[in-house]
TIRO-340361 format. One record per residue (C-alpha): residue in three letters; x, y, z; residue number from 1. Coordinates in steps of 0.001 Angstrom, whole numbers, plus 500000, padded with zeros to 6 digits. Layout:
// residues N
("ALA",(X,Y,Z),NUM)
...
// end
This chain:
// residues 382
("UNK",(513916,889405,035158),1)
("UNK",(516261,886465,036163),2)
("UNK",(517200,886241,032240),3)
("UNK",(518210,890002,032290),4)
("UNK",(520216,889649,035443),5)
("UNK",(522009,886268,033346),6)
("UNK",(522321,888840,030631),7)
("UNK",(523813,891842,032966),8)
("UNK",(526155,889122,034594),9)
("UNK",(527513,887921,031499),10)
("UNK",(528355,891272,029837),11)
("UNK",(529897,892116,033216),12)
("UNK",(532337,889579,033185),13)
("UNK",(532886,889461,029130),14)
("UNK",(533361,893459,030073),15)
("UNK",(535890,892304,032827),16)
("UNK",(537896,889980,030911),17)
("UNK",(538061,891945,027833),18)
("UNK",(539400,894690,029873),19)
("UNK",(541862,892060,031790),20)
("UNK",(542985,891701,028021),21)
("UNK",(543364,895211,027137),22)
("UNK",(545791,895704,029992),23)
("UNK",(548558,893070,029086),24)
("UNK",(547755,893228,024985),25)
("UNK",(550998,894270,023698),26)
("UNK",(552892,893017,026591),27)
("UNK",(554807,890093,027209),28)
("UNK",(556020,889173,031227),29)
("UNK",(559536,889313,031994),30)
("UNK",(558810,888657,035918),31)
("UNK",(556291,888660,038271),32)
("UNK",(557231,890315,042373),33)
("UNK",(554435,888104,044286),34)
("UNK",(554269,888951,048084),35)
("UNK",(550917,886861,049648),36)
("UNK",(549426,886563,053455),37)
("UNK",(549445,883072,054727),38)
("UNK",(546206,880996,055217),39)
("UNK",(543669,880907,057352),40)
("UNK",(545128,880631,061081),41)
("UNK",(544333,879996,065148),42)
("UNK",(544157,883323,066677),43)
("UNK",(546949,885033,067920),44)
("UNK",(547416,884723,071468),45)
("UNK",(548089,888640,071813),46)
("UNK",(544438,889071,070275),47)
("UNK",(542736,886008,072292),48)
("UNK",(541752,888592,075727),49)
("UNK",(539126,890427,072817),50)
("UNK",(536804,886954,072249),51)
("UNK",(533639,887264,072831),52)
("UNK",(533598,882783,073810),53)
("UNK",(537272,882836,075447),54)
("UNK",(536799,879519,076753),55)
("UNK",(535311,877807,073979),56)
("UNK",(538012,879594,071605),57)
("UNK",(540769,878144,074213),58)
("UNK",(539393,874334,073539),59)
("UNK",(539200,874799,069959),60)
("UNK",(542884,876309,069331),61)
("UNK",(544449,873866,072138),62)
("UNK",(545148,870889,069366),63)
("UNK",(546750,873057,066719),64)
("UNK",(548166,875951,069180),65)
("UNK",(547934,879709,068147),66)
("UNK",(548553,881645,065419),67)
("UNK",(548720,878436,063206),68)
("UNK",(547257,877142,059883),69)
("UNK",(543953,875655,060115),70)
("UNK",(542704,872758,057437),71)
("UNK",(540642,876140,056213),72)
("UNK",(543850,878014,055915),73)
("UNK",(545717,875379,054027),74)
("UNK",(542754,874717,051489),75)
("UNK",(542980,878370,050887),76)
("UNK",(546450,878123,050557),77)
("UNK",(546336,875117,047762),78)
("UNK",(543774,877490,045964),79)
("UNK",(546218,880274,046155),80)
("UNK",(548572,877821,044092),81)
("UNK",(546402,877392,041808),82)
("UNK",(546056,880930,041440),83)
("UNK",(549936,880893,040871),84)
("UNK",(550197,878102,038152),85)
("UNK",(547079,879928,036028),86)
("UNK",(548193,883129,035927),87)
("UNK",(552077,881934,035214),88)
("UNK",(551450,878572,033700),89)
("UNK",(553170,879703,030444),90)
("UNK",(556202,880323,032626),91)
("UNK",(556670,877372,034918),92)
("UNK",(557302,874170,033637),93)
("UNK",(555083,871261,034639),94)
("UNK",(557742,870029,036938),95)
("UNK",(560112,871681,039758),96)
("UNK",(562769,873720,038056),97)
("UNK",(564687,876317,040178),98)
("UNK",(565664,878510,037032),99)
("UNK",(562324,879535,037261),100)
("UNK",(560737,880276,040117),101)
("UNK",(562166,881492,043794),102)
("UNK",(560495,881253,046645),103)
("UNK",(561159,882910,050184),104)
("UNK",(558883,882367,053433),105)
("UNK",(559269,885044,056500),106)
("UNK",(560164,882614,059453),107)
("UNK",(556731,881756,060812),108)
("UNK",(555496,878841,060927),109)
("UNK",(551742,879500,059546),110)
("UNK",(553917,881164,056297),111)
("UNK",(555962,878518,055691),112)
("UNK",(553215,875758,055729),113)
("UNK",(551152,878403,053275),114)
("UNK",(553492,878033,050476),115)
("UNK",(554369,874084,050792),116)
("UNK",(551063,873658,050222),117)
("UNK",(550694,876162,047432),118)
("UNK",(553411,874716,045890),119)
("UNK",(551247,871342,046049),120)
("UNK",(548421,873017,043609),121)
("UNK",(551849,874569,041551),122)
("UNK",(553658,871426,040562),123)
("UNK",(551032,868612,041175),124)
("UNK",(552544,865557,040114),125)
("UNK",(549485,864145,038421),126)
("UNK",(551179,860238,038288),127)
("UNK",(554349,861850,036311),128)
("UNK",(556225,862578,039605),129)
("UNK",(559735,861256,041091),130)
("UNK",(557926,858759,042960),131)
("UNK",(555306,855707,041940),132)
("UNK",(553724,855589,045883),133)
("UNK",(554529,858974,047311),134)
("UNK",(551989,861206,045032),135)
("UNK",(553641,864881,046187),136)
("UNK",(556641,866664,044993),137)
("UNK",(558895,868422,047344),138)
("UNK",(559506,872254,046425),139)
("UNK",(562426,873819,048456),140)
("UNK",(562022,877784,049732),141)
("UNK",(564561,880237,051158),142)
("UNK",(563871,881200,054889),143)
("UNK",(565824,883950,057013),144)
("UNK",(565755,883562,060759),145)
("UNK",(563756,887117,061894),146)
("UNK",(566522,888319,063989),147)
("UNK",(568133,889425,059886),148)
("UNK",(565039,889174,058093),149)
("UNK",(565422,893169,057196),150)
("UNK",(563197,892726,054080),151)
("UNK",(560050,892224,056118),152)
("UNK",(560697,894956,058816),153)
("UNK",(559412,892634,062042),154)
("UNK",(563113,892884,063532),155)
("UNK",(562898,896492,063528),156)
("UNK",(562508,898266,067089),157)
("UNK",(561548,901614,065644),158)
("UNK",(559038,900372,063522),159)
("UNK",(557590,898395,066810),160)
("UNK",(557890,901340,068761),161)
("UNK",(556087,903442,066058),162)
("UNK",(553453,900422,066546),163)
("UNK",(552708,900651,070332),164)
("UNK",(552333,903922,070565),165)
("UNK",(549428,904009,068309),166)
("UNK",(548140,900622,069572),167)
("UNK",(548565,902398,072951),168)
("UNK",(547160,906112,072866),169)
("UNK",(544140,908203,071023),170)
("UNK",(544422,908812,067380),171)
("UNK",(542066,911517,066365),172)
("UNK",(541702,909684,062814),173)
("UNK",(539601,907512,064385),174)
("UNK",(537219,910161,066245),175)
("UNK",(534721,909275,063231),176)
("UNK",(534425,905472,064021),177)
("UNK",(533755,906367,067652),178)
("UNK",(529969,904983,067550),179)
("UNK",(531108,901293,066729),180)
("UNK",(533987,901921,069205),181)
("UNK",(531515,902720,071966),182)
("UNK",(528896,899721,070788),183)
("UNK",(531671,897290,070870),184)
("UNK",(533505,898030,073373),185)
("UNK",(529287,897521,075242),186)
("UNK",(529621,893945,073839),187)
("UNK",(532606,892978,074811),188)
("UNK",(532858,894688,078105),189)
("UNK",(535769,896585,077892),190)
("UNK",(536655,899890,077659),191)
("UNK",(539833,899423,076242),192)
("UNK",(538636,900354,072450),193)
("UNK",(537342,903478,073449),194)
("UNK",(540948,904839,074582),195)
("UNK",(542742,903162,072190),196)
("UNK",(540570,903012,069407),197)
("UNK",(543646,901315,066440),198)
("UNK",(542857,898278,068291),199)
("UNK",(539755,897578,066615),200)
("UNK",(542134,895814,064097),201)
("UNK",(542855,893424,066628),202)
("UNK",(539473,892635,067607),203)
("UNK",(538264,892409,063703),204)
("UNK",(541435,890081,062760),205)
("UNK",(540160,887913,066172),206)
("UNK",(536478,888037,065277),207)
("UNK",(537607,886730,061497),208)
("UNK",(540075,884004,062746),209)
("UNK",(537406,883069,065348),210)
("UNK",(534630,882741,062956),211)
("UNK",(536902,880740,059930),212)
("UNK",(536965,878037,063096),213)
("UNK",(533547,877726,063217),214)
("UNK",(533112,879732,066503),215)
("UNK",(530332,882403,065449),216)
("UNK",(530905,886253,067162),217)
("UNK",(527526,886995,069331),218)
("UNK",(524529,888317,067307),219)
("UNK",(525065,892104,068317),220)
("UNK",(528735,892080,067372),221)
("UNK",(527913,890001,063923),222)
("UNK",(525331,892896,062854),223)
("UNK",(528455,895544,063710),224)
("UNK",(531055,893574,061764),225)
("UNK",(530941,895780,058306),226)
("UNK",(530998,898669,060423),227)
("UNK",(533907,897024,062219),228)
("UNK",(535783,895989,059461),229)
("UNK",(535656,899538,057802),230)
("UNK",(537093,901088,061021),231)
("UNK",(539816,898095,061216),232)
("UNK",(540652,899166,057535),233)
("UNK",(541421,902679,058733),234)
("UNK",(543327,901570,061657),235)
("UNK",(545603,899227,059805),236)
("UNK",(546233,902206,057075),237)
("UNK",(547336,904442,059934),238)
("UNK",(549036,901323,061182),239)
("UNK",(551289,900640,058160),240)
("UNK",(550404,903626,055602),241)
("UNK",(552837,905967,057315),242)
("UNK",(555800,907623,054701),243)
("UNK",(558136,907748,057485),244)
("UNK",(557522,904009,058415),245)
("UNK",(556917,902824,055137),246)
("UNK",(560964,902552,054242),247)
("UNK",(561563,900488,057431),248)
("UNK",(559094,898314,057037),249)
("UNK",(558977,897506,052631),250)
("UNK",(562217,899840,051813),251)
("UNK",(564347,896733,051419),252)
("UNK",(561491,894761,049624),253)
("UNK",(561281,897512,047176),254)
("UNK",(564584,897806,046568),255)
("UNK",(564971,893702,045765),256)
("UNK",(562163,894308,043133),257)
("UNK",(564424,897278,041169),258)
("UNK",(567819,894699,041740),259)
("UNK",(565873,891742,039853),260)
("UNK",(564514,894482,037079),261)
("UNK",(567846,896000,036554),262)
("UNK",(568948,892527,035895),263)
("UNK",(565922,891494,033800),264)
("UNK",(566714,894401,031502),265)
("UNK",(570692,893811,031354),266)
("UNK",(569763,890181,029822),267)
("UNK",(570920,888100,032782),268)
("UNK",(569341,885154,033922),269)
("UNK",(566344,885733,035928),270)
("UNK",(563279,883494,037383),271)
("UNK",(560344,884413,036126),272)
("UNK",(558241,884082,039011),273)
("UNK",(558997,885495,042338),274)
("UNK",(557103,884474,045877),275)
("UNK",(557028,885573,048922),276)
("UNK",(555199,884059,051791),277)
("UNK",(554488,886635,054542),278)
("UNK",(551706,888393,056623),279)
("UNK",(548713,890729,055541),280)
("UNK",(551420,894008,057374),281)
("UNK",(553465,892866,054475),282)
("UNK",(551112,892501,051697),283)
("UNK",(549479,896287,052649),284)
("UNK",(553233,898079,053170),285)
("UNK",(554501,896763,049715),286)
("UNK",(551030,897772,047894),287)
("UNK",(551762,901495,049761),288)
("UNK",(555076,901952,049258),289)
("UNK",(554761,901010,045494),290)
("UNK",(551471,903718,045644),291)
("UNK",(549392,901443,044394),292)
("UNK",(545646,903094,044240),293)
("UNK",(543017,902257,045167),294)
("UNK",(543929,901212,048300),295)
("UNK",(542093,897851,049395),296)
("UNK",(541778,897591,053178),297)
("UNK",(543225,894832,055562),298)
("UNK",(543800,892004,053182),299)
("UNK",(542215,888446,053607),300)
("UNK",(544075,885313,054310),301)
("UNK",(545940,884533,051515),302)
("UNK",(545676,887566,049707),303)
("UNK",(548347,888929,047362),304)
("UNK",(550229,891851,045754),305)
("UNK",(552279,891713,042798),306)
("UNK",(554025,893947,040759),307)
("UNK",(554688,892183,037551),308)
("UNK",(557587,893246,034987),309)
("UNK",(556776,893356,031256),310)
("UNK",(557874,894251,028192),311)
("UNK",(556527,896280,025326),312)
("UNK",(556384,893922,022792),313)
("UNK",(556894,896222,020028),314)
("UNK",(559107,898917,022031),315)
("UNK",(561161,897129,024169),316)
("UNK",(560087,899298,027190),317)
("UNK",(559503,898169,030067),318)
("UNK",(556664,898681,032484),319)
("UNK",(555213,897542,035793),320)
("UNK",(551770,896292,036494),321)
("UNK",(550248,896585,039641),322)
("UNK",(548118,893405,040496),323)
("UNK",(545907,892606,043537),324)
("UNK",(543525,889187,044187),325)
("UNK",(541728,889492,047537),326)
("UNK",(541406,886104,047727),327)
("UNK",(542323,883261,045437),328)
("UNK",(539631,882398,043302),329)
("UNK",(538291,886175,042979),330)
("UNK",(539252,888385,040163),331)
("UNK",(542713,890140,039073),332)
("UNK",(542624,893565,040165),333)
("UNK",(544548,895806,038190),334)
("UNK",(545736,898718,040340),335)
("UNK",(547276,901891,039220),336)
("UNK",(550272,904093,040893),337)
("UNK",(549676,907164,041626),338)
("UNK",(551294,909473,039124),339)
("UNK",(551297,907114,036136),340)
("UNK",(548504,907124,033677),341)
("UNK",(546763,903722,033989),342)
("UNK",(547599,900423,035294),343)
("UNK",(551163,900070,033207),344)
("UNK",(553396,902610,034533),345)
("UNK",(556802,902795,032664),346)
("UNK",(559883,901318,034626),347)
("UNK",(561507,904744,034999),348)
("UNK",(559091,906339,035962),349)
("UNK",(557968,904100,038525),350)
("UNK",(561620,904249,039837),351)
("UNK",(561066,907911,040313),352)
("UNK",(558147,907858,042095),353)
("UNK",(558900,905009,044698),354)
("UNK",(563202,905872,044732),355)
("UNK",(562925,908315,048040),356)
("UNK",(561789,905191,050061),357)
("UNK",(565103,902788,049015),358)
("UNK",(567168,901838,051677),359)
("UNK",(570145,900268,051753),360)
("UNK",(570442,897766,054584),361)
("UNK",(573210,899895,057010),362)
("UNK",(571213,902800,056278),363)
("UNK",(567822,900454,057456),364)
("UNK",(569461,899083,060478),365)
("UNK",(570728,902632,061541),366)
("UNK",(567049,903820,060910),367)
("UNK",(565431,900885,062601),368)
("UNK",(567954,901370,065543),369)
("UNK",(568294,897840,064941),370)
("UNK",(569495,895428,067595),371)
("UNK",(570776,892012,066832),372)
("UNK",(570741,890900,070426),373)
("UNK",(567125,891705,070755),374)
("UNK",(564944,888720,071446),375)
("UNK",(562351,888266,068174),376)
("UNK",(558856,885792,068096),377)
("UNK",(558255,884973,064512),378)
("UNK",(554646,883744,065634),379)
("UNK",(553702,886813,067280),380)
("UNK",(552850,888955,064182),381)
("UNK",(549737,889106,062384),382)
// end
């Protein structure tokens, strides 16, 4: 038995990778869109009143402070740039060269230490770097204080708006979670889920955090926690899943992606590999509004979306690949977009499908009823 399961296993993943091949045969990359979540982090302090061990949780986050980057979050950040150089090491040159790569960071702080330490596992100086004694190369990435960070959405009062109004009334798409919204809301002693049952994404995103820091959720809430997480997937697709929301909160991130293709494809100079550092909102509203399918649920700390540009080798046309890795170290998902046949939809085409949801940035700020005098906390999201 244990040498047909070896057997099983084996074809599974020869099955896996031979398919992985299949998909880019033919192709060659001309650039690769890479939005990830950060690592691993403190709770948020928004979250913090849903603990199940508030006091203990209060000791343990005091050192770092919340919503930051645990030593957990930034291993799982180094293994996300890791991820990065394998997938693109054919692209990046050993050592730092801004012709090739751009990175961007939303302006939080938990993002921004996510991709200095990817970049770590990206250009590791092995002995070969600028220094004899100082054994870490320094890798520079664009930041945008919130208050005009439009790509991302988080500076837009509609969208926030849309947001607490869900967060803050009954939403009858949830009526079919309401047994593990009743037994939690038991455990926990609060009512509060029952009423306003999209929360349960904030208590599954504390019960995570809480757990990563070594802080285990009681016994009656840890035998819930599928059931929990499948009703805190639903509640973050209402959350950010929404066609009307969807241009205000990835319209502008969309559009960047067709700007860098339309130069790709008129022969100017263009990095090959594109990063953004951001928050798991961000990750799940770029995935939508490209209609990526299947859909894949809240994702994990330093989880990632990319659409990735490539040529037809023997055609010259160019297509877009939908990819998705839960977590570094796990497989490639290929996605497809819904409306194309398979995972390499044809550049046109893809334009077509995803071109009512462009914005231009007046048109986003008039949407978003945006106010640049409003007061912004780059730590408070996700």
């Amino acid at each position: 038995m244990l040498l047909l399961n070896v057997v099983l296993i084996s074809f599974y993943l020869y099955a896996s990778l031979a398919s992985s091949l299949d998909v880019l045969n033919g192709t060659e990359l001309v650039f690769t869109f890479l939005v990830h979540r950060h690592g691993d982090r403190t709770p948020v302090q928004e979250y913090q009143y849903l603990s199940d061990r508030p006091e203990l949780l209060d000791k343990i986050i005091a050192p770092l402070g919340y919503g930051q980057l645990t030593d957990l979050g930034k291993r799982r950040a180094y293994e996300l740039g890791k991820f990065i150089r394998s997938r693109y090491n054919n692209y990046l040159s050993p050592k730092y060269n801004h012709s090739e790569i751009y990175i961007r960071s939303t302006d939080s702080i938990r993002a921004k230490m996510t991709v200095l330490v990817a970049m770590a596992a990206v250009y590791r100086p092995d002995g070969r770097g600028w220094s004899e004694d100082i054994n870490w190369v320094p890798v520079p990435y664009t930041t945008v204080p919130l208050r005009y960070d439009f790509l991302m959405g988080f500076n837009c009062p509609k969208l926030d708006e849309y947001h607490k109004i869900l967060v803050n009334t009954y939403v009858p798409e949830m009526a079919k979670y309401s047994d593990v919204l009743d037994r939690l809301s038991t455990a926990l002693k609060q009512d509060i889920l029952k009423s306003n049952p999209v929360k349960i994404f904030y208590a599954y995103d504390l019960f995570v955090s809480q757990t990563n820091m070594g802080i285990s959720v009681k016994p009656s809430i840890q035998t819930m926690m599928p059931d929990i997480k499948e009703a805190a997937d639903k509640a973050f697709d209402i959350l950010n899943a929404n066609d009307t929301m969807l241009p205000l909160q990835a319209g502008l991130l969309l559009k960047e992606f067709f700007e860098v293709s339309a130069s790709a494809a008129a022969g100017e100079p263009t990095q090959t590999v594109r990063i953004y550092s951001a928050h798991d909102h961000n990750v799940y509203a770029f995935a939508a509004i490209s209609k990526a399918v299947p859909t894949q649920g809240i994702p994990p700390y330093a989880g990632l979306f990319a659409l990735e540009l490539r040529r037809m080798v023997e055609t010259g046309r160019y297509v877009v690949l939908p990819i998705y890795v839960r977590s570094p170290g796990e497989q490639v998902q290929y996605l497809e977009i819904q409306g194309c046949d398979g995972p390499l939809c044809d550049l046109k085409k893809f334009y077509a499908i995803t071109s009512p949801y462009l914005l231009e940035v007046d048109e986003w700020k008039e949407k978003c009823n945006y106010d640049e005098d409003a007061t912004f906390n780059s730590e408070g999201f996700d």
